[in-house]
C-alpha positions as CSV (number, residue, x, y, z in Angstrom):
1,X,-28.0,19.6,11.3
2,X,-25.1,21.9,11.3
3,X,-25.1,25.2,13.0
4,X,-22.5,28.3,11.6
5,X,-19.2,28.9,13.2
6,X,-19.4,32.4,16.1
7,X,-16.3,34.3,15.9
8,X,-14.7,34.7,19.3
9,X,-14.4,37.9,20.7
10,X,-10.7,39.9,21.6
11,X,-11.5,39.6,25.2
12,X,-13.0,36.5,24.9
13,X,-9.8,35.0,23.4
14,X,-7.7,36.7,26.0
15,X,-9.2,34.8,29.2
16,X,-9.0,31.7,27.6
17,X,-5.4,32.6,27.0
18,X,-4.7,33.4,30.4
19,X,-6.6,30.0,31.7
20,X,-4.4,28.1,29.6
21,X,-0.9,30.3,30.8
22,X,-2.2,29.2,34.6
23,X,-3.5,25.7,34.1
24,X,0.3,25.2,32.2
25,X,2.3,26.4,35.1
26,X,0.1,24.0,37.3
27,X,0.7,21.2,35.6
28,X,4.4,21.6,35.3
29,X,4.5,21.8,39.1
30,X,2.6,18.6,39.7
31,X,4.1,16.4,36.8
32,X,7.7,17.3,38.4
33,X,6.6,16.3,42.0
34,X,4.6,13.6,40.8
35,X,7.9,12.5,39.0
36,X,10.1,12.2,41.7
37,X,7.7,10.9,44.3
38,X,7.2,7.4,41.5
39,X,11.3,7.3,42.4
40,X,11.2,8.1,46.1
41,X,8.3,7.0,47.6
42,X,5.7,5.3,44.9
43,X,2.5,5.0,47.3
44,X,2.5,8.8,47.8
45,X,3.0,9.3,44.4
46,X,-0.1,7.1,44.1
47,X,-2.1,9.4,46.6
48,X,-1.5,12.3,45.0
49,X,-2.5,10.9,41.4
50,X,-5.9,9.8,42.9
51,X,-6.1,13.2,44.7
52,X,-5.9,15.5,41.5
53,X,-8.1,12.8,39.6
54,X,-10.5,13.8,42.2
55,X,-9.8,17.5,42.2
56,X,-12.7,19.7,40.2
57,X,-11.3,22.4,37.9
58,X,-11.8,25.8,38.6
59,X,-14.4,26.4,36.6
60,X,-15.5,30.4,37.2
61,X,-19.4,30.8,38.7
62,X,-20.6,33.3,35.4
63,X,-23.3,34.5,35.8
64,X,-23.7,34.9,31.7
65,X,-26.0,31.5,31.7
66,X,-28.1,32.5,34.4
67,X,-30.3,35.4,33.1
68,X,-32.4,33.1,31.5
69,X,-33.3,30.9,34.7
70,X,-33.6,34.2,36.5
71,X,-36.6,35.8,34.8
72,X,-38.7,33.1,35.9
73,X,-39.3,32.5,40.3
74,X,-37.1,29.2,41.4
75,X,-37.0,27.8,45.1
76,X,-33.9,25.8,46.6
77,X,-33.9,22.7,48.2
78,X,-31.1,20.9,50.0
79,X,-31.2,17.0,49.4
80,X,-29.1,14.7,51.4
81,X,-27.0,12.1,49.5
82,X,-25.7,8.9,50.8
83,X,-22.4,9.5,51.8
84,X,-22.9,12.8,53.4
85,X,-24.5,16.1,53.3
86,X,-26.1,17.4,50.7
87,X,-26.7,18.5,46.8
88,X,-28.8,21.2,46.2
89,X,-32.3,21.3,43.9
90,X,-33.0,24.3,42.2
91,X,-36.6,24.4,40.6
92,X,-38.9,26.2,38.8
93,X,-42.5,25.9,37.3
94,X,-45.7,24.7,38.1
95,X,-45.6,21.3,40.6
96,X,-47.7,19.7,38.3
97,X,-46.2,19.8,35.2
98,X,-44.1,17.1,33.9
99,X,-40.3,17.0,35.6
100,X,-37.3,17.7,33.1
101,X,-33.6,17.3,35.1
102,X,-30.4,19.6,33.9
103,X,-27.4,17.9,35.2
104,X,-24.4,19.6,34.9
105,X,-20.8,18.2,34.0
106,X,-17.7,17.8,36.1
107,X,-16.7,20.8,38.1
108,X,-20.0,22.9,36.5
109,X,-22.7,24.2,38.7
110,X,-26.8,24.2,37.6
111,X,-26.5,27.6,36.3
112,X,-24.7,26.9,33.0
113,X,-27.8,25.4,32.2
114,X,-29.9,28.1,32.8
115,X,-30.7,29.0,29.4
116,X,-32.9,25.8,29.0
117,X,-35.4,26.9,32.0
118,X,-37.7,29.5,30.7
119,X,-38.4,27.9,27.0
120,X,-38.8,25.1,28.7
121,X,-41.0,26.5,32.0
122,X,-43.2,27.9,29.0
123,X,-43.8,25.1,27.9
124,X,-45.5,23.6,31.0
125,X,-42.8,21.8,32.7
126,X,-41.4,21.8,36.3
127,X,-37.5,22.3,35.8
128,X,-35.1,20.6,38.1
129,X,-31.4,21.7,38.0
130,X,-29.0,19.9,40.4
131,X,-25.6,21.0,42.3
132,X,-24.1,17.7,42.6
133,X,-21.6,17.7,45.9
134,X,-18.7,19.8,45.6
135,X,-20.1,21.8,42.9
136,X,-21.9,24.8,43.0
137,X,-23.7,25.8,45.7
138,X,-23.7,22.0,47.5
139,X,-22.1,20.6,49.9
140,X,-18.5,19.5,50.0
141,X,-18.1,15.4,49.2
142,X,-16.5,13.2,51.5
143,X,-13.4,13.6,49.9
144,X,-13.6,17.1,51.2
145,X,-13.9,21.1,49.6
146,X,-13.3,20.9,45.5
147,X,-13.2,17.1,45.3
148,X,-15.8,14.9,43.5
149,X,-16.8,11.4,42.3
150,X,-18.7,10.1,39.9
151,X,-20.6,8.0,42.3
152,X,-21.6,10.9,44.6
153,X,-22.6,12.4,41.0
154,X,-24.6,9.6,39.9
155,X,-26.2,9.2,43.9
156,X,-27.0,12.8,43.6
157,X,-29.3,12.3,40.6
158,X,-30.9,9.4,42.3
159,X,-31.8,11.0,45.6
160,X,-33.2,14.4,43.5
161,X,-35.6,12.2,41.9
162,X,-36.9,10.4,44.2
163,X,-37.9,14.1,45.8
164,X,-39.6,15.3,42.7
165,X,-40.6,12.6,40.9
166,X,-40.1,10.6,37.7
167,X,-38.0,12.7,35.0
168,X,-40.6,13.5,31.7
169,X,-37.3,14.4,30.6
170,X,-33.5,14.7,31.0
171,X,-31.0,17.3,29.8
172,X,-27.2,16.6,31.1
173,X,-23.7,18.2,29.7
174,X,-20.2,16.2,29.1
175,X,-19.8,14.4,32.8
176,X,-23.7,14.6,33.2
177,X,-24.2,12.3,30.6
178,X,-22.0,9.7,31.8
179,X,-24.4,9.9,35.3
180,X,-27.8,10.2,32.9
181,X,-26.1,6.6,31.7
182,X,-25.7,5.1,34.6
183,X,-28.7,6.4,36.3
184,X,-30.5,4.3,33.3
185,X,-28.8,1.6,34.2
186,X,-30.0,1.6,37.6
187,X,-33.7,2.2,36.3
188,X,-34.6,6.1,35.6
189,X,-36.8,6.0,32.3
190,X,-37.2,9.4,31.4
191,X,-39.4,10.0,28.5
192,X,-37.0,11.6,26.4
193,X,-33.5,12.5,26.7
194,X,-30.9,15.1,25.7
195,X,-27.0,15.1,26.0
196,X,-24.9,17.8,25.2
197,X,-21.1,16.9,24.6
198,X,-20.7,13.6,26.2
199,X,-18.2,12.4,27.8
200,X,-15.8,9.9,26.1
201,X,-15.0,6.5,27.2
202,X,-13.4,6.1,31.3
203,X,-11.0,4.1,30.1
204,X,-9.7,6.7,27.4
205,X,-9.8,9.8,30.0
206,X,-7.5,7.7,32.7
207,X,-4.6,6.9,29.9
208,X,-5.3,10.6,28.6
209,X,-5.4,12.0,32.5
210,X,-2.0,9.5,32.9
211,X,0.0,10.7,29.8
212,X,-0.7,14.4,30.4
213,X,0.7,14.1,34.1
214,X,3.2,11.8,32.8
215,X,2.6,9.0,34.9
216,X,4.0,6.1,35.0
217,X,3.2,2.6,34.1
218,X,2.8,1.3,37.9
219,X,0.7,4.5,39.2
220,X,-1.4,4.3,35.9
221,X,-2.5,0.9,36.6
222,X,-2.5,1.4,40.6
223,X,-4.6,4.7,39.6
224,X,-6.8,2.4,37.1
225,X,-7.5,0.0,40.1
226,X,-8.6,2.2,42.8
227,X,-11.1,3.8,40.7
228,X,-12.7,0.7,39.8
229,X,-12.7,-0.3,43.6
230,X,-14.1,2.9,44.5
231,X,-16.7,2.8,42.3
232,X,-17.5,-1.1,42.1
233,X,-17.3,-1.4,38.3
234,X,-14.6,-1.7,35.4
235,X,-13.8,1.9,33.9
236,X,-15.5,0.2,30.6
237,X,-19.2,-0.4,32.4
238,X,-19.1,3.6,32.6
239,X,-18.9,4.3,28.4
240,X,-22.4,5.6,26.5
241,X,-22.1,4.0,23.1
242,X,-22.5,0.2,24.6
243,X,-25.5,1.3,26.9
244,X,-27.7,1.6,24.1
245,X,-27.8,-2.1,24.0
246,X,-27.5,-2.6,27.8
247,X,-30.8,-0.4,28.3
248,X,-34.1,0.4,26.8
249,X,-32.7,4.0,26.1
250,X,-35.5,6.6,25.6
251,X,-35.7,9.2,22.0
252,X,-32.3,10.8,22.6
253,X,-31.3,14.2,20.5
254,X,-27.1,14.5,21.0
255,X,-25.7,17.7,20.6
256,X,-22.0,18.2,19.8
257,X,-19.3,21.2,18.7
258,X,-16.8,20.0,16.2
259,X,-14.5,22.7,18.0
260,X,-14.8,20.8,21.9
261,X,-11.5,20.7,23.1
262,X,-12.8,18.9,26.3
263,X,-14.7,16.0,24.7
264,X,-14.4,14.6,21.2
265,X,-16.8,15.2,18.4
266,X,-16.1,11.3,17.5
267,X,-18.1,10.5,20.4
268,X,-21.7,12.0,19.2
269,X,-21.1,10.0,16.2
270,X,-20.2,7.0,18.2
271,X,-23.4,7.4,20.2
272,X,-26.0,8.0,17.8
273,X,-24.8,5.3,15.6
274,X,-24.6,2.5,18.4
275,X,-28.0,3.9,20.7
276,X,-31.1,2.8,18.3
277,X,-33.3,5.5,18.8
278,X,-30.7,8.7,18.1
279,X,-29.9,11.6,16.6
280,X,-27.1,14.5,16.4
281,X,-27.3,18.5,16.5
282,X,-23.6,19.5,15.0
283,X,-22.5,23.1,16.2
284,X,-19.1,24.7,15.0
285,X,-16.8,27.6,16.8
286,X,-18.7,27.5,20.3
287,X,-16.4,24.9,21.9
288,X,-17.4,22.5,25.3
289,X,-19.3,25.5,27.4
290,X,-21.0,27.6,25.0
291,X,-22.7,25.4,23.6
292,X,-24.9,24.7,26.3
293,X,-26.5,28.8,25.9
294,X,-26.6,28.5,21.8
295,X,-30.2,29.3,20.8
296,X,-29.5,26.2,18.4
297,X,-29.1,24.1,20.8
298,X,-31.6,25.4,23.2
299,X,-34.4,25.3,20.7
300,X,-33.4,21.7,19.2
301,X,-33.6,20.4,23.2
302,X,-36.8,21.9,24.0
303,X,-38.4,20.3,20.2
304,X,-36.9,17.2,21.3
305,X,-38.3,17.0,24.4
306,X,-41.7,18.2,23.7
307,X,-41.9,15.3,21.0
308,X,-41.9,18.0,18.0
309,X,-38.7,16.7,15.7
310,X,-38.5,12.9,15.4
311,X,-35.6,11.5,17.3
312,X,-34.9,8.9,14.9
């Protein structure tokens, strides 16, 4: 299923313009340092590579995804997490209905997926949408303010549902659906599932992360290894596509933009054909964030998830 290509709008065109101008001059500043502290004094260099691989983007609180969570009465709750703190839980619907998760990705906030709450309170089900710490409206990580890890990501998930219950259903975005995987690994079995953009492979983001900061060889691999200590696995135990035969993965409806500049396209593909029980919603034109408010892929999501289109 293929959706037609939006046309972006003049001043839509000019902010991503001027996001790129910024994020440019930012980057040119911290390749140069990082440059000459490999020469002069390689262990800070290595700080400061693990430092902006922990550093969230500054992704803009909009409220344009939030006016269809609003129409509908939500509460918030503050859930500790393991290492400090706490995310935050923002739900809506009826307590008894069947509990459906939005995960956000790295450096989002719940309300970009606020487009998916009212179809699917409508429907009968108690939404869940989590602020993982750092992001949004949670608190800061142990790292400290705008920092983040996957595991405090993936320990966030975990702790919201053992608040509110077994997930009916999951809907996660780009870095959410790396956590969804791992949460399956470490035993949620939601019902059905739903993942919008996922994210590619570890493994691929740190060489990608390394060449664009031009690092080099030794604080790649130093980089590569504190990761993996951090976390307590290999950057490879983190990649969808080989999950689907490491877990007894539930219906799962993909959704991907040809146009995501973020995540590539070739990962859907990759997923749906390796997971046995898959299938893939192709969008064109609305790119790694608009996606997730697309009527397309709002009503494909909420089908899915109410069993209504065959996931197979």
């Amino acid at each position: 299923m293929t959706a037609p290509r939006p046309t972006p709008s003049l001043s839509r065109r000019w902010r991503r313009t001027r996001r790129r101008a910024t994020a440019a001059a930012g980057l040119a500043a911290a390749r140069a340092r990082l440059r000459t502290l490999e020469v002069v004094a390689p262990a800070a260099a290595d700080r400061l590579a693990l430092d902006l691989w922990c550093t969230l983007p500054p992704v803009p609180r909009r409220q344009d995804a939030r006016p269809a969570a609003d129409v509908v009465p939500s509460t918030l709750h503050r859930v500790p997490v393991p290492r400090g703190g706490a995310a935050v839980a923002e739900v809506w619907g009826d307590a008894s209905g069947p509990v459906v998760y939005l995960v956000h990705g790295w450096g989002g906030w719940r309300g970009q997926l606020g487009a998916f709450v009212a179809p699917l309170v409508e429907t009968g089900h108690r939404v869940v949408a989590i602020d993982a710490p750092g992001h949004g409206d949670a608190d800061a990580g142990f790292l400290g303010p705008r920092r983040g890890t996957v595991m405090e990501f993936i320990e966030a998930l975990e702790a919201t549902v053992e608040v509110f219950g077994p997930a009916d259903g999951v809907v996660a975005h780009s870095m959410g659906t790396t956590v969804v995987g791992q949460a399956l690994v470490g035993g949620l079995r939601p019902a059905r599932l739903v993942l919008v953009a996922p994210n590619h492979e570890f493994g691929d983001i740190v060489d990608h992360f390394a060449r664009v900061l031009g690092l080099r060889g030794r604080t790649r691999d130093h980089l590569r290894a504190t990761l993996e200590e951090i976390t307590g696995r290999t950057m490879g135990d983190f990649d969808l596509a080989p999950l689907g035969a490491r877990v007894d993965a539930p219906p799962t409806l993909v959704v991907h933009d040809e146009d995501d500049a973020e995540t590539p396209y070739r990962v859907a593909t990759g997923l749906v054909e390796a997971w046995p029980d898959a299938r893939l919603v192709t969008t064109r034109g609305l790119g790694h964030h608009r996606v997730l408010r697309a009527p397309v892929t709002v009503d494909a999501a909420v089908a899915h998830l109410l069993g209504r289109v065959p996931a197979s």
